[in-house]
N, C-alpha and C positions, 0 to 999 in steps of 0.2 A: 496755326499749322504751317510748317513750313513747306518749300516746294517741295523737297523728296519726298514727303510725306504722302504732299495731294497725291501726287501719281501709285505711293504705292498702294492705299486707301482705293482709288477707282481698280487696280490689279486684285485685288481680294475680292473685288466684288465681280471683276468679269472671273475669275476662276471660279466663284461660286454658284457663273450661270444667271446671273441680274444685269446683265450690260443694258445701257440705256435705251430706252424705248422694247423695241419688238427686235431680234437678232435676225439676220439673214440665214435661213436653211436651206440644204439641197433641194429641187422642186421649186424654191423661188418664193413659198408663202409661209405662214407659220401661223399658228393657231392665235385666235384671237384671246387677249390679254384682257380683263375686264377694267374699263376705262377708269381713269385716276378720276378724285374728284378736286376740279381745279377751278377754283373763284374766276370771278371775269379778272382780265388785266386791268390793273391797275397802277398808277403812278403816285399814289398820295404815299405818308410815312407809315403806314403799314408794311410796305411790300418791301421784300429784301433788300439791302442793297446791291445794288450795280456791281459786278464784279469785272473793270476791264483787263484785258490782256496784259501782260506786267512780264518786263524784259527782265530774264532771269541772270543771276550771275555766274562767271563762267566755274565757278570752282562746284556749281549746282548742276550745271551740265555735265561736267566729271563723273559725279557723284549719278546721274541717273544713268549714263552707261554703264559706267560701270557696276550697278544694279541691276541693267536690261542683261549686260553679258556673264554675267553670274548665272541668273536664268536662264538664259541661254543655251550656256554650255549641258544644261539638264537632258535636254532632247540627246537620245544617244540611235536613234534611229529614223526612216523617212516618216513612221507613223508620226511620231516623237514630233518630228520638225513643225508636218502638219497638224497636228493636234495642239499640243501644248506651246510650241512657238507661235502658231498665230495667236496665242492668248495674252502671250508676252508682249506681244507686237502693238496686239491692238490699243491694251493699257495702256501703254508706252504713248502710243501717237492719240489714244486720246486727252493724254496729260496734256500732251504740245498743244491741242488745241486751245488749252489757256493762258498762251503763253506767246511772249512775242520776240521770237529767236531774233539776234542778229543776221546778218550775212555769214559770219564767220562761224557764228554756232552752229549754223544751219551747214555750214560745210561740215565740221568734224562732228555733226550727226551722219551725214550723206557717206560723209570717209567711212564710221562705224559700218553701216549698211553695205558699203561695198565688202568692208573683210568682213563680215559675216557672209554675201555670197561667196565669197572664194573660199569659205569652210561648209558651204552646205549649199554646192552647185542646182543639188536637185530641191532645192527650194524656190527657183528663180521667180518664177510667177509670183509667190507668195511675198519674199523679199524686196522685190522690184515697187509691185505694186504700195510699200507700204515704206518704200524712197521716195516715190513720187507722190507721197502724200506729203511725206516732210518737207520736201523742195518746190510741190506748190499749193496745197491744200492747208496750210497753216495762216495764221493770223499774220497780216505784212505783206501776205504775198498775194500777185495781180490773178483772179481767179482765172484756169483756164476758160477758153470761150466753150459752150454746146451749142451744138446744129443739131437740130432734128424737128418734128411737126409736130405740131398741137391737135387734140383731137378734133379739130377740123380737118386735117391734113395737109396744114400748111406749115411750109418752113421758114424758120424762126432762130434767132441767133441769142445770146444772151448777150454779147455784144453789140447788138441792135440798143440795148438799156442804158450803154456808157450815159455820165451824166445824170445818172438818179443814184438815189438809194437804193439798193435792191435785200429784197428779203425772199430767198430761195428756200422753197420747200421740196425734200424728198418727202412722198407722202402716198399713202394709200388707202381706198376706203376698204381694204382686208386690215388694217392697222386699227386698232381700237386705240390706244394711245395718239395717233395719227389724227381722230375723228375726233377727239378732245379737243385739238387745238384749231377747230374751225370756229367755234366761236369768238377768239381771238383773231382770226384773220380777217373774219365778217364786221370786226370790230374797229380793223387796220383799214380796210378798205374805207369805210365809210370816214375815219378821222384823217385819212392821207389822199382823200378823193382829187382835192385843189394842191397838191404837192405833189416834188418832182421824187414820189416813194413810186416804187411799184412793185408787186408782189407776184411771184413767180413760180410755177410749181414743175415738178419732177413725178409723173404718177407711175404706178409700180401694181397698176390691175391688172390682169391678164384680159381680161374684157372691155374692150371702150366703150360699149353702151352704159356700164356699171360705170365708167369715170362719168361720161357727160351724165346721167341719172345724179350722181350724188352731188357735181357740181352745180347744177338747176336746181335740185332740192332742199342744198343748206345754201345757194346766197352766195357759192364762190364763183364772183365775176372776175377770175384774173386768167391770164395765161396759163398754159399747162403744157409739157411737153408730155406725150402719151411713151411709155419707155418699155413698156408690156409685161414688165416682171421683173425682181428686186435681183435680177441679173443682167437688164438692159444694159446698152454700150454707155448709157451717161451713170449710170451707178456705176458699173464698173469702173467706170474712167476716175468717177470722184473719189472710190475706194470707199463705197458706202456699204457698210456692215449692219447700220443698227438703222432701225424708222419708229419716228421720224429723225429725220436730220437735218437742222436750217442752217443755215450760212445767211449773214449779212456783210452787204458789201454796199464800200463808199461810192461814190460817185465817179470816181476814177478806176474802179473796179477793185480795187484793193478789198482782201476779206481784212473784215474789221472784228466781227465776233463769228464762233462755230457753238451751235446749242444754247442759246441761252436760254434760260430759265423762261417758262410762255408767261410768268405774271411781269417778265422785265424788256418783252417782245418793244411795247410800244417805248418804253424808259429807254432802251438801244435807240431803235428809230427817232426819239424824240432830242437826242444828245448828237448823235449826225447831220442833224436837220439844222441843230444849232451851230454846229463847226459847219456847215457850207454855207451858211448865211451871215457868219463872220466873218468868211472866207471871199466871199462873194464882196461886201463891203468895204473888205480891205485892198479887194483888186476888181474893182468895178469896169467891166467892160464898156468898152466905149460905143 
């Protein structure tokens, strides 16, 4: 399959209402999804392979604006923008998530999004937020930092983690898709206990006794920042639409993958782990 393809293949299926995981709706919750059925992670030849981020050519980055702005230009009204443009939009920057823009591509995406505000001012919010996904939420680039408290009520930086691996979960126990992938993290926890991995959550309850309740009772011992609903400031900030949604990122904070697949969770973690200890050998500290 070629790249225009992927991306337009994930556009037919957000148009059709299947975007990944559970969507974000007004009110901030959304009916519970009944849970996929998903083997433990695995790394033997069974399990998929690995698909990493893969630097596109520029004559494909052509070809996929110029497909968003075809689209585009469909919206002939504000409902228009909001409705059917963010649908465009979200396809679009879900494609990028697999994908690992240049500098320079990453500009004349950024150029595209600026003239499309300047043809639909009253989109700004919507627009804006889904530039600054492309300029910093894409694979390559240094994740921005979160502050905010853990349901302890302590404050907490993701920047505190530089130096490890990190595996960021948007996650919520209203998420049934969400609650799938706890046995995988129960699973992470325990193989990356003596490693510099660490596992990191984003919750999206409106209740914190139902976060700390679900995290004592399935066995997640990692951080959490408590974010009170799937329109908290750090979802917002990440331009998170769908749950769950992971980010892993290097050791120097770089996002390295957005979503992967939860049977190729640890397959990620266990191929990073291997570039810093390569890395680590080749420039051993004194």
């Amino acid at each position: 399959m070629n790249t225009l393809a992927k991306w337009t293949c994930p556009l037919a299926i957000v148009l059709a209402g299947a975007c990944y995981g559970v969507n974000r709706v007004e009110g901030g919750t959304a009916a519970d999804a009944p849970a996929p059925a998903v083997p433990l992670a695995s790394t033997d030849d069974t399990a998929d392979p690995l698909v990493a981020p893969t630097r596109p050519e520029d004559a494909e980055v052509d070809a996929w604006l110029a497909r968003l702005d075809s689209l585009m230009t469909i919206p002939e009204n504000a409902y228009d923008i909001f409705d059917k443009g963010r649908k465009q939009l979200r396809a679009f920057n879900d494609s990028l998530r697999g994908t690992l823009l240049s500098p320079e591509q990453t500009g004349r995406i950024l150029a595209y999004m600026d003239e499309l505000l300047a043809r639909h001012p009253e989109a700004r919010k919507l627009i804006t937020e889904h530039r600054h996904l492309v300029e910093n939420l894409t694979p390559g680039k240094v994740a921005p930092d979160i502050v905010g408290t853990d349901i302890d009520g302590v404050e907490f930086r993701l920047a505190d983690y530089r130096g490890n691996i990190v595996v960021l979960f948007f996650t919520g126990e209203w998420c049934a898709p969400c609650r799938a992938a706890y046995p995988f993290q129960r699973r992470m926890l325990k193989r990356y206990r003596d490693e510099k991995v660490v596992l990191l959550g984003v919750n999206s309850d409106r209740d914190l006794e139902t976060v700390k309740e679900a995290k004592e009772r399935e066995g997640l011992h990692y951080r959490t920042w408590w974010d009170e609903s799937t329109r908290g400031p750090i979802a917002e900030s990440w331009v998170v639409w769908a749950w769950p949604t992971t980010y892993i990122l290097d050791g120097q904070g770089v996002i390295r993958h957005v979503n992967p697949d939860l049977k190729q969770l640890i397959e990620v973690v266990d191929a990073l782990l291997r570039e810093q200890r390569a890395a680590d050998s080749a420039h051993p500290t004194m």
